[in-house]
DOKOLLUM-773625 format. One record per atom (N, C-alpha, C, O): residue number from 1; residue in one letter; atom name; x, y, z. Coordinates in pm, 1 decimal. Example, Ala and Ser with C-alpha at 12.3 -4.5 7.8 and 13.67 -1.06 7.14 Angstrom:
2
1;A;N;1319.0;-569.0;780.0 .
1;A;CA;1230.0;-450.0;780.0 .
1;A;C;1320.0;-330.0;780.0 .
1;A;O;1423.6;-331.9;846.5 .
2;S;N;1285.0;-225.0;708.0 .
2;S;CA;1367.0;-106.0;714.0 .
2;S;C;1290.0;3.0;787.0 .
2;S;O;1340.9;113.8;803.9 .
***
This chain:
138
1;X;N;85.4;-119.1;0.0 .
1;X;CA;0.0;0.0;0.0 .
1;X;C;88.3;123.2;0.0 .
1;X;O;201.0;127.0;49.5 .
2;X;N;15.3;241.4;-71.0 .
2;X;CA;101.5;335.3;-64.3 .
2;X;C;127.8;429.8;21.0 .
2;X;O;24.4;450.7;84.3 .
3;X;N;221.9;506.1;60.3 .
3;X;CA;221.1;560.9;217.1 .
3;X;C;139.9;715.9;182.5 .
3;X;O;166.4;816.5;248.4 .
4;X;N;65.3;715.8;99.2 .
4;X;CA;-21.7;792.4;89.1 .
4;X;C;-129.4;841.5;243.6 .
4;X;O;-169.9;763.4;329.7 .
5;X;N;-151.3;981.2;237.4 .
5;X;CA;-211.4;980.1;393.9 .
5;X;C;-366.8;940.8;368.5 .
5;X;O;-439.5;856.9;421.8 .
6;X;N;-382.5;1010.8;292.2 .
6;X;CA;-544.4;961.0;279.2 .
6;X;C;-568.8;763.6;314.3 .
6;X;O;-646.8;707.1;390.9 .
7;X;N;-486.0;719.4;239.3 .
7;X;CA;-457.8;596.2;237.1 .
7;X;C;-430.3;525.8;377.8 .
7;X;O;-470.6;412.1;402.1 .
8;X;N;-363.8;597.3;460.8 .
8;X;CA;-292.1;523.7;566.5 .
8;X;C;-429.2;625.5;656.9 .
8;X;O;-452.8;557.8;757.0 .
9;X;N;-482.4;698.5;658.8 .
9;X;CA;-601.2;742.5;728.7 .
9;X;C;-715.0;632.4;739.2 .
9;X;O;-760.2;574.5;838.0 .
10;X;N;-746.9;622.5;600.9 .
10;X;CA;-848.5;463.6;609.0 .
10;X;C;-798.0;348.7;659.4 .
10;X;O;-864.1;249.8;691.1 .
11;X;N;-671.3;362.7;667.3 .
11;X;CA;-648.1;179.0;707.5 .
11;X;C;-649.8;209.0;854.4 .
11;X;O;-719.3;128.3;916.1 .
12;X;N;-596.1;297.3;925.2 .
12;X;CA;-647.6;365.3;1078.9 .
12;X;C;-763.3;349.3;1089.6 .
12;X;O;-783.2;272.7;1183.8 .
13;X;N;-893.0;394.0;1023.3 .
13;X;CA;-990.8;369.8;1099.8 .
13;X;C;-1045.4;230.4;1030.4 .
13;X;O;-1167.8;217.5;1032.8 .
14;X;N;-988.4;151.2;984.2 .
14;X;CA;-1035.3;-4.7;947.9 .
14;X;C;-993.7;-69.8;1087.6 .
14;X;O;-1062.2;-140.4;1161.6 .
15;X;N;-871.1;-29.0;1101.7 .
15;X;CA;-809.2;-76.0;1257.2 .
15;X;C;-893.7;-59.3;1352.9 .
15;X;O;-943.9;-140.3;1430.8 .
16;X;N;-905.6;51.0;1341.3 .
16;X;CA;-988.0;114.4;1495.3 .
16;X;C;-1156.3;23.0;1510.9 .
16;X;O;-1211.9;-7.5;1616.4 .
17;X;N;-1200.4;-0.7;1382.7 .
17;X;CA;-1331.9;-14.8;1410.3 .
17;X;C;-1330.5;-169.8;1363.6 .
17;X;O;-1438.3;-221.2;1393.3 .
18;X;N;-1251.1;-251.6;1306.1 .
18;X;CA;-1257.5;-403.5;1242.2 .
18;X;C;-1157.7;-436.7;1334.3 .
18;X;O;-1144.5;-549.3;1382.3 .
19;X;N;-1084.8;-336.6;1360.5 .
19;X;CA;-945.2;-454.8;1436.4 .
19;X;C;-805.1;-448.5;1385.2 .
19;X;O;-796.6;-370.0;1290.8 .
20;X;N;-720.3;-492.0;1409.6 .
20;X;CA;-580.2;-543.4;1394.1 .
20;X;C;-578.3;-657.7;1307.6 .
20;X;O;-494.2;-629.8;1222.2 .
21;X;N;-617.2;-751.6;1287.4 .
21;X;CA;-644.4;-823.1;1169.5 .
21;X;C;-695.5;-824.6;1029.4 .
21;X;O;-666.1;-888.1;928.1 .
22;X;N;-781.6;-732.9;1059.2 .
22;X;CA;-831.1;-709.2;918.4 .
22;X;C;-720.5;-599.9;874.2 .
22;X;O;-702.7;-606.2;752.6 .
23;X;N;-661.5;-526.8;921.2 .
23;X;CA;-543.1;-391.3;905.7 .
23;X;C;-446.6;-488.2;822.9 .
23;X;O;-407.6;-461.8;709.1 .
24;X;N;-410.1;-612.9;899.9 .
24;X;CA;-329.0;-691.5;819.6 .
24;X;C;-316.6;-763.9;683.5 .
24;X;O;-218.2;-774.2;610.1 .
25;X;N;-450.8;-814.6;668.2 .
25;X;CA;-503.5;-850.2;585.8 .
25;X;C;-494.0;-728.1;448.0 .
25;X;O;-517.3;-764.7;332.8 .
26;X;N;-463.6;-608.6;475.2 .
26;X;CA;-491.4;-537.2;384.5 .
26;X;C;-327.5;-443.3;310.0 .
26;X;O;-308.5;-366.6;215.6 .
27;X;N;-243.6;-504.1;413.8 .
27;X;CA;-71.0;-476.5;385.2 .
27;X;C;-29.6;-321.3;395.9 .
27;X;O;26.6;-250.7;312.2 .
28;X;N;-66.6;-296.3;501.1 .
28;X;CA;-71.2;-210.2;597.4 .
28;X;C;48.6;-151.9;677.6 .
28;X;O;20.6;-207.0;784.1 .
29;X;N;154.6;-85.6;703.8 .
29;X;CA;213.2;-57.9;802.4 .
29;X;C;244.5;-177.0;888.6 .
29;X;O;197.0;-276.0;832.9 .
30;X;N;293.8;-203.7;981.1 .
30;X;CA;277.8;-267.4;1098.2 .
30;X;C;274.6;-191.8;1226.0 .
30;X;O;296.8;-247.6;1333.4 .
31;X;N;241.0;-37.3;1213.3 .
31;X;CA;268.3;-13.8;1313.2 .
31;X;C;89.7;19.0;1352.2 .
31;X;O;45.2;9.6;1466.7 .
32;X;N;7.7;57.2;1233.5 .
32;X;CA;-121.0;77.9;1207.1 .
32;X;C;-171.7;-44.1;1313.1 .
32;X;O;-251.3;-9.9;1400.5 .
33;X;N;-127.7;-187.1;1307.9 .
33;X;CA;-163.2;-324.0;1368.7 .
33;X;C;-192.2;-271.3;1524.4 .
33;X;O;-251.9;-341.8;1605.8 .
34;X;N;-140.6;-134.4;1555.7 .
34;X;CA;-125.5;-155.6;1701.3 .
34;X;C;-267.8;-58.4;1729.8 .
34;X;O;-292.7;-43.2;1849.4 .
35;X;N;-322.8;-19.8;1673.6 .
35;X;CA;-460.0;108.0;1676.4 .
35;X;C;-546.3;-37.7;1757.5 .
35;X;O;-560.2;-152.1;1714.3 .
36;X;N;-582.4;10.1;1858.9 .
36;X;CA;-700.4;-3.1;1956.9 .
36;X;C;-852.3;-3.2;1884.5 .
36;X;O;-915.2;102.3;1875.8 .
37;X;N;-907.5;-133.8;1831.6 .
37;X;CA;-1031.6;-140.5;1807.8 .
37;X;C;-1130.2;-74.3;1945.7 .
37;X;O;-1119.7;-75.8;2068.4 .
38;X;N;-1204.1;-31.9;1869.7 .
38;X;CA;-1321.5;62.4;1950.1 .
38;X;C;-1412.9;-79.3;2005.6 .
38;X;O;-1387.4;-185.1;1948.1 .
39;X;N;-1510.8;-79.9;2108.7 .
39;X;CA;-1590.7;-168.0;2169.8 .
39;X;C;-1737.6;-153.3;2098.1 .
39;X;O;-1767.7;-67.6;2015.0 .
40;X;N;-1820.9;-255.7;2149.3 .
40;X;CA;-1966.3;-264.6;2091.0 .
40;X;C;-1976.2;-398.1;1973.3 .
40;X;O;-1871.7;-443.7;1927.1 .
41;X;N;-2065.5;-434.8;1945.9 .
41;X;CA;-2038.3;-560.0;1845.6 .
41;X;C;-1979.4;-496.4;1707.7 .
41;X;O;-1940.6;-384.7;1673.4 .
42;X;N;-1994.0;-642.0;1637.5 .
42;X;CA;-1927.6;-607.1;1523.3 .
42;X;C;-2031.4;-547.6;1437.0 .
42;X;O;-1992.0;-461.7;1358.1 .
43;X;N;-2184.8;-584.2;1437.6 .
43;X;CA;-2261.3;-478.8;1348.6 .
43;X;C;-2225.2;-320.3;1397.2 .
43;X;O;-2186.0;-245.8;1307.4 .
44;X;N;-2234.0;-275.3;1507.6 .
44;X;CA;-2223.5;-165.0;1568.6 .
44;X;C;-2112.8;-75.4;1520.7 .
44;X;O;-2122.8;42.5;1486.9 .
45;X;N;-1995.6;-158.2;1523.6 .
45;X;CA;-1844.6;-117.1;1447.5 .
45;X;C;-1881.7;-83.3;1309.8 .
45;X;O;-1838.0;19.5;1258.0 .
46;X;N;-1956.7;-160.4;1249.7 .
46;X;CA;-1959.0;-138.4;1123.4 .
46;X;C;-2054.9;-49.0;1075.2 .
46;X;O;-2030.8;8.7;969.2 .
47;X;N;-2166.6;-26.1;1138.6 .
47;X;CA;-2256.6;133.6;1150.2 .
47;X;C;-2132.4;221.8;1168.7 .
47;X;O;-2091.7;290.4;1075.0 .
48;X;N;-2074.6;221.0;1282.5 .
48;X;CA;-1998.7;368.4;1302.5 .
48;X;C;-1875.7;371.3;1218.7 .
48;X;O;-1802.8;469.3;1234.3 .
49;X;N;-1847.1;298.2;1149.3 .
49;X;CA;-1745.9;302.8;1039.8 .
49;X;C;-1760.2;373.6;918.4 .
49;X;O;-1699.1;457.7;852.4 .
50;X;N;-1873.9;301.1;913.9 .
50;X;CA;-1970.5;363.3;776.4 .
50;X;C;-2007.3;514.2;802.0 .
50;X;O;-1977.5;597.5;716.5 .
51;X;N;-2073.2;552.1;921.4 .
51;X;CA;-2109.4;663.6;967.3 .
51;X;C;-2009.3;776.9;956.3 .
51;X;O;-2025.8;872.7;880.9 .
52;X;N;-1859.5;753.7;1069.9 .
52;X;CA;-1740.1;812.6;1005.9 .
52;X;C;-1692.3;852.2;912.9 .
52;X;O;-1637.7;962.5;914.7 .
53;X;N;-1697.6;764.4;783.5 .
53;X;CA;-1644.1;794.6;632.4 .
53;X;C;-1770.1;857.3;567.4 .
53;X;O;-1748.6;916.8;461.8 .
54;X;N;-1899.1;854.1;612.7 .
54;X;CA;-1937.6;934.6;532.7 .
54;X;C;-1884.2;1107.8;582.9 .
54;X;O;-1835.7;1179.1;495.1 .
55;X;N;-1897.1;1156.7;712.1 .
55;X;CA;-1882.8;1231.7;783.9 .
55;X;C;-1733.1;1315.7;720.5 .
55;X;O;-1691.1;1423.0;763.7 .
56;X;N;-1684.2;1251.4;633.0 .
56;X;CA;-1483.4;1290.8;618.4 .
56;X;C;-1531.2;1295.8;494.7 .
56;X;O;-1435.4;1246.5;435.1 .
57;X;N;-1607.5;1318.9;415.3 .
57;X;CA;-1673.2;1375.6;236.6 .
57;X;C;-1712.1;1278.2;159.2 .
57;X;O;-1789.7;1187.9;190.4 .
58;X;N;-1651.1;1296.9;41.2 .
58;X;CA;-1688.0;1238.7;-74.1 .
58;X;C;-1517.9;1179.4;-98.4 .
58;X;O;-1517.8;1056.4;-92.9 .
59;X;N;-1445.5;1209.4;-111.1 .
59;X;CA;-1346.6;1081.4;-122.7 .
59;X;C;-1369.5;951.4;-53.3 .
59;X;O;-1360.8;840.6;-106.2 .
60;X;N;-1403.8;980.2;87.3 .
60;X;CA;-1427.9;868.5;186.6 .
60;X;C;-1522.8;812.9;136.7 .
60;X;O;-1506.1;692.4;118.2 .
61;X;N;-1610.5;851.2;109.2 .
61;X;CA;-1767.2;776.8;64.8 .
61;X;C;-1717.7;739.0;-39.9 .
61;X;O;-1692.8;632.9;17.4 .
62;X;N;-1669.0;718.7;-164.7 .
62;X;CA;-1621.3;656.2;-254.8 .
62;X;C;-1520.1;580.6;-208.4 .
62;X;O;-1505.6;506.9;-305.9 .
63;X;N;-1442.6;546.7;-133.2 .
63;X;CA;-1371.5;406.7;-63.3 .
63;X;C;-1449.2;368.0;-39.5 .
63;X;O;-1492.1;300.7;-133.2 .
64;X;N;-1520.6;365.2;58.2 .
64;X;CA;-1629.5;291.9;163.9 .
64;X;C;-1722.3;234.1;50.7 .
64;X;O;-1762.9;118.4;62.3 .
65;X;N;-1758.5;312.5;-61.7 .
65;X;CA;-1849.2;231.1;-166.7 .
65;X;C;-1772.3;105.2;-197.4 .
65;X;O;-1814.7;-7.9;-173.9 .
66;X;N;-1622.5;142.1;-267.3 .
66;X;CA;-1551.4;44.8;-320.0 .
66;X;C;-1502.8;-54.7;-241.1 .
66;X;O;-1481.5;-159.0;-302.9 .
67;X;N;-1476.3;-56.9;-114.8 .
67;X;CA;-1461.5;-157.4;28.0 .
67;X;C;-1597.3;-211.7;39.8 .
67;X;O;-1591.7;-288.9;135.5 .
68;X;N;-1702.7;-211.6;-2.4 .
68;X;CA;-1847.9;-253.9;37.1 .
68;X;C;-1870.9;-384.4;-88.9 .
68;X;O;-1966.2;-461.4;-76.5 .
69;X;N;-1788.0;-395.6;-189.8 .
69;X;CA;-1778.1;-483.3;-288.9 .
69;X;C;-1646.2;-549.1;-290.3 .
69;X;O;-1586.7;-585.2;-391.9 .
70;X;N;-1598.3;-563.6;-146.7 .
70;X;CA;-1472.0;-687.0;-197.8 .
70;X;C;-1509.5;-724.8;-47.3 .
70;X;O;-1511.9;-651.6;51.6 .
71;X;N;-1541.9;-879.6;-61.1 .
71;X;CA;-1540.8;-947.5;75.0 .
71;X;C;-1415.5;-1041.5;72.1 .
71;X;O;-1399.5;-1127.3;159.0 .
72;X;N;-1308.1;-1018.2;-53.2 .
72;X;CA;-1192.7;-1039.9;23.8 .
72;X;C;-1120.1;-962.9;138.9 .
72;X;O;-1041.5;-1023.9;211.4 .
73;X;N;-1148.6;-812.8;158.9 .
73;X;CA;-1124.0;-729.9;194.4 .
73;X;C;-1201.2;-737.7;335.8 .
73;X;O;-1132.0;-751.0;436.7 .
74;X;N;-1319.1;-731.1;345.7 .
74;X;CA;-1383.1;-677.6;490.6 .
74;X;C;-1514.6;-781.5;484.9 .
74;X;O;-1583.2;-796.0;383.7 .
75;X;N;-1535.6;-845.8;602.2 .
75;X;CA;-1645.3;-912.4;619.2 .
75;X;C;-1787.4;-858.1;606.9 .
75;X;O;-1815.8;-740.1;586.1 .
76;X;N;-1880.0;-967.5;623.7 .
76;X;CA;-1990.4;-903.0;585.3 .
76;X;C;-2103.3;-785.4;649.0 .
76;X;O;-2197.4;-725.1;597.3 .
77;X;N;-2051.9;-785.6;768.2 .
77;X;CA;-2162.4;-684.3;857.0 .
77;X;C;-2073.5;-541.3;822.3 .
77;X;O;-2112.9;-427.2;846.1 .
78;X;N;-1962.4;-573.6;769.0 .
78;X;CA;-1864.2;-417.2;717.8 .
78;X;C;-1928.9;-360.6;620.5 .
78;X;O;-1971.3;-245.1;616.7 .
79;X;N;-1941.2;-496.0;490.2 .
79;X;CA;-1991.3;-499.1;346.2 .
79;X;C;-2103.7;-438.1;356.4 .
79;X;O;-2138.4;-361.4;266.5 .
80;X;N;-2189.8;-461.7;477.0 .
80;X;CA;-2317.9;-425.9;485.5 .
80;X;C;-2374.7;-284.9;471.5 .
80;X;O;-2448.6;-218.6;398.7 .
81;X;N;-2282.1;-273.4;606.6 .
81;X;CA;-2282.2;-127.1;653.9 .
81;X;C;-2254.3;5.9;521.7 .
81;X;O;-2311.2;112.6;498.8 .
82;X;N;-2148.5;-60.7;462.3 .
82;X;CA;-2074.8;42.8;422.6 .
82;X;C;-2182.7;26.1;267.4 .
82;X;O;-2167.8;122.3;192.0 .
83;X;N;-2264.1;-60.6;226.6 .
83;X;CA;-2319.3;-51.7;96.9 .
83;X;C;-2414.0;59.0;142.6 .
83;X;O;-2478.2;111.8;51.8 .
84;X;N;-2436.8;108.9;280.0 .
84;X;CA;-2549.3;205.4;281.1 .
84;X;C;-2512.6;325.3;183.2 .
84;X;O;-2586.0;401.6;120.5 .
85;X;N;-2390.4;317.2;190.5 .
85;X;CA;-2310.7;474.4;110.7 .
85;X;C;-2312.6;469.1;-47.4 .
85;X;O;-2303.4;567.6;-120.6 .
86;X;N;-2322.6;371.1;-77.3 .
86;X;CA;-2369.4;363.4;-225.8 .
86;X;C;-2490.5;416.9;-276.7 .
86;X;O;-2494.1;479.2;-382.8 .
87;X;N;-2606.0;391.8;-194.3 .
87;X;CA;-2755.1;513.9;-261.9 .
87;X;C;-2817.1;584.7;-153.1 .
87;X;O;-2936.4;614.8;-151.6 .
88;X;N;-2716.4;616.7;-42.4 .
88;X;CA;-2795.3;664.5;64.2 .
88;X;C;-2686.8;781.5;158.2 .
88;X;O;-2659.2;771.4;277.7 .
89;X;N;-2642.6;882.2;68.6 .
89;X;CA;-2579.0;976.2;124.0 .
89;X;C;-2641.5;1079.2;163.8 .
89;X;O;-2739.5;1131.7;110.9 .
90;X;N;-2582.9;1111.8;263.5 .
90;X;CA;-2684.4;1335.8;268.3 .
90;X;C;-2572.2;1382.6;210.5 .
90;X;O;-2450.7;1362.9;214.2 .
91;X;N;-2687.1;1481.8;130.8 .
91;X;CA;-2630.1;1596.3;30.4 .
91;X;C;-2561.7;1658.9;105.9 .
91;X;O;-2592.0;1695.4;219.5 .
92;X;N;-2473.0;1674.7;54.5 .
92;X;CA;-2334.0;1818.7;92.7 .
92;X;C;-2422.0;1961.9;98.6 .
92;X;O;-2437.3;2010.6;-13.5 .
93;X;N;-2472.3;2025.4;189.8 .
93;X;CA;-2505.7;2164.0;268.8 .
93;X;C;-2445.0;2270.9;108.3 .
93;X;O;-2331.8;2286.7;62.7 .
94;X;N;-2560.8;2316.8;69.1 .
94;X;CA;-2524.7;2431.0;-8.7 .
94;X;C;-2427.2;2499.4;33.4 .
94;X;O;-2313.7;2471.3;-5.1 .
95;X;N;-2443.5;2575.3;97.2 .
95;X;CA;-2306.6;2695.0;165.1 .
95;X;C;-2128.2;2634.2;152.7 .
95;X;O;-2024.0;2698.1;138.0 .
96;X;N;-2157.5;2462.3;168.6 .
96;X;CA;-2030.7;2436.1;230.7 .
96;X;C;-1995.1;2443.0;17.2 .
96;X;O;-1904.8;2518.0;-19.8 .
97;X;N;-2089.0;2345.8;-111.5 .
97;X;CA;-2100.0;2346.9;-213.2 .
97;X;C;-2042.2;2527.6;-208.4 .
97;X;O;-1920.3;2544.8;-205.7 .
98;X;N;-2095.2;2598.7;-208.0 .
98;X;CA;-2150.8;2752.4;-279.8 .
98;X;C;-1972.8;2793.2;-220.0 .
98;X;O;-1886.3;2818.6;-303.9 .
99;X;N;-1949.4;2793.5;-109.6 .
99;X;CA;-1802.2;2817.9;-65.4 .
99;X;C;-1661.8;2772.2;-102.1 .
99;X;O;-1554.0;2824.3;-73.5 .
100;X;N;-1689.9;2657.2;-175.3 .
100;X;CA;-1595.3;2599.6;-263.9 .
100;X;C;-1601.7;2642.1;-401.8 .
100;X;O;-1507.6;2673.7;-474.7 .
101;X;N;-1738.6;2638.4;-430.6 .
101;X;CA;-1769.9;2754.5;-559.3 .
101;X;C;-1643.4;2879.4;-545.7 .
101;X;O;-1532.3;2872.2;-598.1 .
102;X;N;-1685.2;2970.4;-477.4 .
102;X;CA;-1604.4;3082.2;-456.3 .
102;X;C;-1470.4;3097.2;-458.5 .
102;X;O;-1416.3;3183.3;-527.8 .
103;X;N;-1385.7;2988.9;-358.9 .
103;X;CA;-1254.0;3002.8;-347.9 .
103;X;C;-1211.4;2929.3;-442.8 .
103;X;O;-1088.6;2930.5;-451.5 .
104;X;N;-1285.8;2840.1;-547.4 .
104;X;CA;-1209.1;2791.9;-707.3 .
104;X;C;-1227.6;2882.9;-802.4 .
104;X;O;-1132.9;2929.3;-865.9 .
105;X;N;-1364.3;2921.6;-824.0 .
105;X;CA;-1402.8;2994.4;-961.8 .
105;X;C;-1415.0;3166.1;-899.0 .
105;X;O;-1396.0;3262.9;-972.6 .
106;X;N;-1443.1;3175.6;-779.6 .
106;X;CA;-1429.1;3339.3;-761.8 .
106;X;C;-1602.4;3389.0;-774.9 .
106;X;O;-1691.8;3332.7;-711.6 .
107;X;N;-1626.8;3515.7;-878.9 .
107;X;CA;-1717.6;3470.9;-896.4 .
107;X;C;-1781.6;3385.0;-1006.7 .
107;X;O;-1787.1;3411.7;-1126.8 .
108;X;N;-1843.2;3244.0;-923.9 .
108;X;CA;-1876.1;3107.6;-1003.7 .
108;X;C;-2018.7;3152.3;-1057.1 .
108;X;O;-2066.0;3088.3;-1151.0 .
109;X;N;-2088.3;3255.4;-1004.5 .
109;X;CA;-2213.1;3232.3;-1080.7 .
109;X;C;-2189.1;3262.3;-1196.6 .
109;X;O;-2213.0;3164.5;-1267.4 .
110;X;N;-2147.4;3362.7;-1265.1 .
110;X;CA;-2101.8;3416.7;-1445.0 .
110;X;C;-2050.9;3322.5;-1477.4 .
110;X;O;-2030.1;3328.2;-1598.6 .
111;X;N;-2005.8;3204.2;-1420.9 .
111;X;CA;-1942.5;3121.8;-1530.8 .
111;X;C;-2031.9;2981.5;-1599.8 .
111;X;O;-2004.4;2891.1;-1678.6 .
112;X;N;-2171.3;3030.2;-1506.9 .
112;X;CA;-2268.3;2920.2;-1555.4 .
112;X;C;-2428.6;3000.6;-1629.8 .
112;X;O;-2473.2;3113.0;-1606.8 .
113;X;N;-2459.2;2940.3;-1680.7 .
113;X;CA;-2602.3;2990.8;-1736.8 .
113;X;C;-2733.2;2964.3;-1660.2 .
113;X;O;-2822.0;3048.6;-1647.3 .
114;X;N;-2735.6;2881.1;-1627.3 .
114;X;CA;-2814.5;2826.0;-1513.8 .
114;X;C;-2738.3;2781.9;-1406.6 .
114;X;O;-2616.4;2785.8;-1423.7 .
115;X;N;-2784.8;2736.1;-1287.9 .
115;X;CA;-2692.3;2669.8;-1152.7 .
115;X;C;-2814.3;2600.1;-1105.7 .
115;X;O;-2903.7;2681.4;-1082.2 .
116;X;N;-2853.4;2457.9;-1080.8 .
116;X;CA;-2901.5;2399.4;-967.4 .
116;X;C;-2860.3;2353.7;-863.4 .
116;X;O;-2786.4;2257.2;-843.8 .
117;X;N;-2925.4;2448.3;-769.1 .
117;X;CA;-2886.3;2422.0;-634.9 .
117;X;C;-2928.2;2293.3;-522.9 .
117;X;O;-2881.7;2277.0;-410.2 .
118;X;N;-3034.8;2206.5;-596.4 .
118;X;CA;-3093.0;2050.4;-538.6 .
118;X;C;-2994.9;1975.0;-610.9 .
118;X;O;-2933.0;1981.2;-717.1 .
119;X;N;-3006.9;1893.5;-499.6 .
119;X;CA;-2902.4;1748.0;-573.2 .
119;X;C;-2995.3;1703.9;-622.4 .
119;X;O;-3115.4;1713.6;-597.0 .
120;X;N;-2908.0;1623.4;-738.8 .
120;X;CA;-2933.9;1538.9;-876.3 .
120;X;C;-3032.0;1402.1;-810.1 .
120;X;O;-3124.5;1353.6;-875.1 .
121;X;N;-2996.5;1357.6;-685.2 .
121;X;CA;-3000.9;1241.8;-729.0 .
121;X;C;-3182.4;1292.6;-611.5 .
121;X;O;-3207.6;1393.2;-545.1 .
122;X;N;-3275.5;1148.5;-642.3 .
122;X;CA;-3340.2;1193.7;-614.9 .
122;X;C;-3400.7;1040.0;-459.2 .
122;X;O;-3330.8;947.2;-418.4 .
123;X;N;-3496.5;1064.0;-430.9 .
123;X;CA;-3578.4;1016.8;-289.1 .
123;X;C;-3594.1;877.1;-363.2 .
123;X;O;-3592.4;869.2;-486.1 .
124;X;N;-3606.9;787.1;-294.2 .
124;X;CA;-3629.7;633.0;-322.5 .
124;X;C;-3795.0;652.1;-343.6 .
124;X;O;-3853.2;731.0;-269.1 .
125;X;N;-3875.2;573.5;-453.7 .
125;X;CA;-3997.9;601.9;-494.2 .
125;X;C;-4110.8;593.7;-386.9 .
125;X;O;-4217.1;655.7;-383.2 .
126;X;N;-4055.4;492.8;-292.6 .
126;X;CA;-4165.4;519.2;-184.0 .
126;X;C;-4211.8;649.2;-110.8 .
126;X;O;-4329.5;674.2;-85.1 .
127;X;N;-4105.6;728.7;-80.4 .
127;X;CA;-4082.9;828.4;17.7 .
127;X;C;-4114.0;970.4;-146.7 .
127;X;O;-4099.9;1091.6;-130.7 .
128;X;N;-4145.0;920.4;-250.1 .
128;X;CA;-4185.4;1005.9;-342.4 .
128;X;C;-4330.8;1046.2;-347.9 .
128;X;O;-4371.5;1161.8;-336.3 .
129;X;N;-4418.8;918.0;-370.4 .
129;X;CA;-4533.6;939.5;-396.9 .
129;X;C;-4608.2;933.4;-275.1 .
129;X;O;-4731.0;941.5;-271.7 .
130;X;N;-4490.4;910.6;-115.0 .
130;X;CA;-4572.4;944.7;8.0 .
130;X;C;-4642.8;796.5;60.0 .
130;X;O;-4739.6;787.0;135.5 .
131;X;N;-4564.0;681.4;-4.1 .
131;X;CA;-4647.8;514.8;51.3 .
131;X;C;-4532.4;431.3;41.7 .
131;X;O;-4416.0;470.7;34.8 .
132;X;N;-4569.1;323.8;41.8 .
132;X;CA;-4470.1;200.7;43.9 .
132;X;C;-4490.1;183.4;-89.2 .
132;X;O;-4585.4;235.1;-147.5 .
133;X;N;-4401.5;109.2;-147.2 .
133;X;CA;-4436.4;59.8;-297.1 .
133;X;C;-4439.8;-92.0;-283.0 .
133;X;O;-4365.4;-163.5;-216.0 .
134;X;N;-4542.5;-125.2;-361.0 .
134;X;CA;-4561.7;-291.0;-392.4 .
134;X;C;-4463.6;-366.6;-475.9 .
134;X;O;-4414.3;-274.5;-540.9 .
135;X;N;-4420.3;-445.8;-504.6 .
135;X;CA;-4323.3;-500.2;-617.2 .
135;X;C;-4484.9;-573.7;-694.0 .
135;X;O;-4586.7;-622.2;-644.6 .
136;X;N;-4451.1;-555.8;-794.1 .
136;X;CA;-4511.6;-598.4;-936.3 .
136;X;C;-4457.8;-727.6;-956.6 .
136;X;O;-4339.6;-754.1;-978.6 .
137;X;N;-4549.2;-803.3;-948.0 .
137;X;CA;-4508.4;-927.3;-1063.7 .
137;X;C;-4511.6;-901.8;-1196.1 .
137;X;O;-4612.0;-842.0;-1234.9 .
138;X;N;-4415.8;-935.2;-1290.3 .
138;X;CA;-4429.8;-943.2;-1420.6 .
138;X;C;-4460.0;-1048.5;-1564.1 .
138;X;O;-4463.6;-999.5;-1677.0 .
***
């Protein structure tokens, strides 16, 4: 692995919340091996793992997607957890969006014709039309 920090940041909190074994499993430092797993079961670890990386942006949430599809990598209550981050993120806070706007493009509004300010992606269909949805036989 590369001694990249971002890199050696995630394998810290794989430690912290899976353990010292799974750190290994992943060719890691050896010194990372020595991080103190946190207490509570292992579903629990793997909620607040998931919870964490979403909390640290959108790089993190794109590991945690890509760690949620290798169960060579992390067992399954990890796999679990962490597939929540694949269709179930909160939107990034306009202001924090609109403030990064600013300190890249300056002023960013002239450089667009339109701007939408709702995220793209949209509500799971139940929570759309306000019911549960039935599955259809076909």
């Amino acid at each position: 692995m590369s001694d990249s920090p971002g890199l050696l940041t995630l394998a810290a909190l794989i430690a912290r919340y899976a353990g010292p074994q799974m750190v290994s499993s992943l060719g890691v430092p050896k010194a990372l091996a020595g991080v103190v797993r946190i207490g509570g079961t292992e579903d629990e670890r793997a909620v607040a793992l998931a919870n964490e990386l979403e909390s640290m942006g959108p790089t993190y949430v794109k590991l945690a997607q890509i760690l949620a599809s290798r169960p060579d990598l992390l067992s399954t209550p990890y796999r679990n957890a962490l597939a929540r981050l694949q269709d179930n993120v909160a939107a990034m806070p306009w202001s924090d969006v609109e403030l990064t706007l600013t300190e890249e493009l300056g002023d960013w509004d002239a450089h667009f014709a339109t701007f939408e300010r709702d995220p793209l992606a949209q509500p799971p269909l139940d929570r759309f039309i306000g019911q549960p949805c039935t599955p259809v036989k076909m």
